[in-house]
N, C-alpha and C positions, 0 to 999 in steps of 0.2 A: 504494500500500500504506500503508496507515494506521502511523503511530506506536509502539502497542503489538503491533503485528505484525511490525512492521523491531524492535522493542527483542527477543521471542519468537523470532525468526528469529538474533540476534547470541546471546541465551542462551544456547541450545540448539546454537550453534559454539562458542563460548567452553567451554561444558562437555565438549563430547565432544571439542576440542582439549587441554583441560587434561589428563582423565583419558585418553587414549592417552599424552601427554609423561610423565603421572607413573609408568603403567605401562610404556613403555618404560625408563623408568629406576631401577624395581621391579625388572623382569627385572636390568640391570647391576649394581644393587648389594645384591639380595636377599639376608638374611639366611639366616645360616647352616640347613641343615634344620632340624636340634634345636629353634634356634628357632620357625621357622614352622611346625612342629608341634606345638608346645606347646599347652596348654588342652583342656578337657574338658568335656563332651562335644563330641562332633564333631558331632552333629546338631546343635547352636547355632549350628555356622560354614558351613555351606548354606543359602542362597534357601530359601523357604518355600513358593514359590509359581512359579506357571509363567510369571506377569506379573510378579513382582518380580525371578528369575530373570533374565527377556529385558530389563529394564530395568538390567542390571549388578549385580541384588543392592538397589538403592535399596530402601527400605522405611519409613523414619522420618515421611515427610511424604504419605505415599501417603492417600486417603482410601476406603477396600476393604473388605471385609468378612472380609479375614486380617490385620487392623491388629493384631489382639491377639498377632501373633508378632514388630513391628516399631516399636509407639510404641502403648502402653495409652492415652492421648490421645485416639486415633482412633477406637476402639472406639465402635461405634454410629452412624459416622457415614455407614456401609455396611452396610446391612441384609440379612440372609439366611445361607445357607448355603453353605462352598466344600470341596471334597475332591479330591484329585488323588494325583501319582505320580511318581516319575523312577527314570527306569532308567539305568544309568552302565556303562562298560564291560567294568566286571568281572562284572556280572552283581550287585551290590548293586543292593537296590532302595529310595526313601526315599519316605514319605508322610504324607502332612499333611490335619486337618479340623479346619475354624473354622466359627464360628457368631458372628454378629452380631447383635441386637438392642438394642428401646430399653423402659426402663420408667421411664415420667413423663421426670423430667430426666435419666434415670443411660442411660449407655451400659453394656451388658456383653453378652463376647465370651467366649469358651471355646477352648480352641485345642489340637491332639493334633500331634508331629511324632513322627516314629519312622524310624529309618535299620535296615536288616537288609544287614550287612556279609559274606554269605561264612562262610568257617567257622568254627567253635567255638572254634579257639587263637587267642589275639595277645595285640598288646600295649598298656600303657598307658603314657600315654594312646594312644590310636587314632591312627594316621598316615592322612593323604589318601590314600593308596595303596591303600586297599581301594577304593579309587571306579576303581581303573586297572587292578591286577594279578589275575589269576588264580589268582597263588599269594599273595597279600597275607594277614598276619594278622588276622583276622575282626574284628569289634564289634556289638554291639548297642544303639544310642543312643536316648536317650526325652526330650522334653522335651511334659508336660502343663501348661499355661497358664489362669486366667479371672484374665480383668484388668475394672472398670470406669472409665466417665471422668466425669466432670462440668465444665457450664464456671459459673466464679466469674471475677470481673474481666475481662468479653469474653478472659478466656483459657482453652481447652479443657484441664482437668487430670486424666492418670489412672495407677492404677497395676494393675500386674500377679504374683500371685505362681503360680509354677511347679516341680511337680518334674521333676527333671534326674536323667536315669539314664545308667550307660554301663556295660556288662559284657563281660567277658573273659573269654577260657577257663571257670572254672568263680568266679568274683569278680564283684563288680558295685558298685559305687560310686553309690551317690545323696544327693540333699538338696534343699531348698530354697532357690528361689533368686529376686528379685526385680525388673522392671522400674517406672522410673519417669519417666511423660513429660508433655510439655504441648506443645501445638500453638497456631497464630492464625492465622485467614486474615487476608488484604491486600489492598488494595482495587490491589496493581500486578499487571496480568494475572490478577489474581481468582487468585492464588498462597492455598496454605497452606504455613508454613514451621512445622516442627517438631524435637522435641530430645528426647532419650530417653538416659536412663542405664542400659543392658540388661547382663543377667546377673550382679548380685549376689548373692555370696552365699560361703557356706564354701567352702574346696576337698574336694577328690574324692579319697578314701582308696580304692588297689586295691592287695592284699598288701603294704603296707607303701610303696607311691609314694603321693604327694601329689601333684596338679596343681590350679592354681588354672583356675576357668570364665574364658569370653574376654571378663571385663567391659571394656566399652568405652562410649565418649559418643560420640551417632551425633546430627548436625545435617545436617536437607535443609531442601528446597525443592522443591515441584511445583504446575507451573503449571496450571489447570484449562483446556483443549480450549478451541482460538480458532480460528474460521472461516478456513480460506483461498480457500474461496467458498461455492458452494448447499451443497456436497455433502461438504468432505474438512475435518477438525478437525486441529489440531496440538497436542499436550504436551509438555512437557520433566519431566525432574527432576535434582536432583542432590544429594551426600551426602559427606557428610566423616565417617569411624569414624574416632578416636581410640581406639587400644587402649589396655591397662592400663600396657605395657610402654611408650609413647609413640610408636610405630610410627604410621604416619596411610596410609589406604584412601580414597583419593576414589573415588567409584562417579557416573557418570549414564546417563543413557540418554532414548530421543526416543520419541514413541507418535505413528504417525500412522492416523487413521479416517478410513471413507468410508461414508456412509449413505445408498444409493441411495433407500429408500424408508424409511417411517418404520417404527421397531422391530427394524430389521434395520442391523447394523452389521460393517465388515470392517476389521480391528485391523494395523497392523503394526508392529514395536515392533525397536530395537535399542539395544545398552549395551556403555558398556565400564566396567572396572574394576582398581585394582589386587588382583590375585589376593591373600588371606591366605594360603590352601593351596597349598603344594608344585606339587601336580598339577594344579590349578586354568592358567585361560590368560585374559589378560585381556577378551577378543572373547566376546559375547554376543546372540544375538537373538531373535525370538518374532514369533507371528501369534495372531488373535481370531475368534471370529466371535459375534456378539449375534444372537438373535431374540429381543425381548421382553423377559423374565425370564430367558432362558437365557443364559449365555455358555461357550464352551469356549475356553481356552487354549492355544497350546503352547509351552517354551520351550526353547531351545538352549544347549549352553556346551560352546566347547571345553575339553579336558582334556591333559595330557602324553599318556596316550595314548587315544586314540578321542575320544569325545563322552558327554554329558548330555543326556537328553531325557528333559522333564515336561511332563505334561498335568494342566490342572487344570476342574475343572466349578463354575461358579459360579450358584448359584438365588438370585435375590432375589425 
């Protein structure tokens, strides 16, 4: 086994060692609720995607064509179009559509998330709990996104602005709110590592509460697909969120494919991470399958109670 295969192989244990120890001991010493429920909207603090999902949540360094929900950087450097879904076990459902493209040197991406919680009363901000309970108090979350990138100094630079909705009972709280990121690929493992300062912006007025959004400094790593023979590719990733509050979320997760014949690909992906939400559990996984242009996703999470299941369709 070659060098950068045994280095790929220590990675990729190194990471998913680290983050189960530090969500094991997320679980022990987690903050109190009030805290970990804190920030606004709650659609900013769920996976995007059915592959950033099954990967723990990672999304900073990913190069995809839903970058413009995880590091405006990326934008462009995944071409096409992606739409998907999840269903959670209270019967909220969340969904998301990004679009990628390139013109001349500029990257731009456009990107729609939307969470439909349940029923009409609750509270603010929104607790995880409408992803769990049947009787949970309702929300309706919105974050619309176009970010572009450009690269100056072999460093990829880009930014993103977005509005941020969240409504309650008969209230709704929006604004403006901005990401800003830069990316580099590496010549170690043909890695891209990247760094994004997401969700700035004012806080969120609903009948007289203020919540601030969940800005944080999100720094990964993901390594690009290395042969472990004819047929099966290996990736890793991995991600440190820094909240606002100083709180820290390591997230990784591992992709591995198998491409019997050409154009046709079979994906299997798992992550873990430490939970932000409540309800949230740190155990994450997902499957793919490519023909060509097409790819369909699905991804897994457990929850305090039941599961998370999203599908996502990718056309490039």
């Amino acid at each position: 086994m070659s060098r950068s295969l045994m280095l790929l192989h220590r990675g990729a244990l190194v990471a998913a060692m680290a983050t189960g120890t530090v969500a094991t001991s997320a679980r022990a010493q987690s903050s109190a609720p009030d805290q970990r429920e804190r920030y606004a909207p709650l659609v900013l603090k769920l996976p995007a995607s059915a592959r950033v999902l099954s990967l723990g949540g990672t999304q900073v360094a990913l190069r995809d064509v839903d970058a413009v929900f995880g590091n405006p950087a990326l934008v462009g450097t995944g071409t096409g179009l992606a739409f998907g879904a999840e269903r959670y076990s209270s019967g909220a459902t969340a969904g998301q559509f990004a679009s990628s493209s390139t013109i001349g040197p500029l990257g731009i991406g456009v990107g729609v998330q939307l969470l439909d919680a349940g029923p009409r009363y609750g509270v603010f901000p929104a607790r995880s709990d409408v992803l769990t309970g049947d009787n949970a108090g309702g929300t309706t979350s919105l974050a619309a996104s176009v970010a572009a990138s450009l690269t100056w100094k072999q460093i990829r630079w880009g930014v993103a602005a977005k509005y941020v909705e969240e409504r309650v009972t008969d209230d709704r709280a929006g604004g403006v709110a901005f990401d800003i990121g830069a990316s580099k690929t590496l010549s170690l493992l043909n890695s891209t590592v990247g760094v994004a300062v997401q969700h700035l912006g004012p806080r969120l007025d609903v009948a007289g509460r203020r919540e601030a959004l969940p800005t944080q400094l999100a720094l990964g790593i993901a390594t690009a697909p290395k042969g472990l023979g004819k047929w099966v590719d290996v990736g890793a990733t991995a991600e440190l969120d820094v909240r606002r509050d100083g709180e820290l979320f390591p997230r990784g997760g591992v992709e591995l494919s198998y491409s019997p014949i050409e154009g046709v690909t079979f994906i299997g992906r798992a992550g873990g991470r430490r939970p932000q939400l409540r309800e949230e559990r740190p155990v994450t996984a997902g499957a793919g399958f490519t023909v060509d242009r097409f790819t369909l996703d699905y991804g897994w999470e457990t929850l305090r109670e039941g599961a998370g299941h999203r599908f996502t369709i990718r056309l490039r």
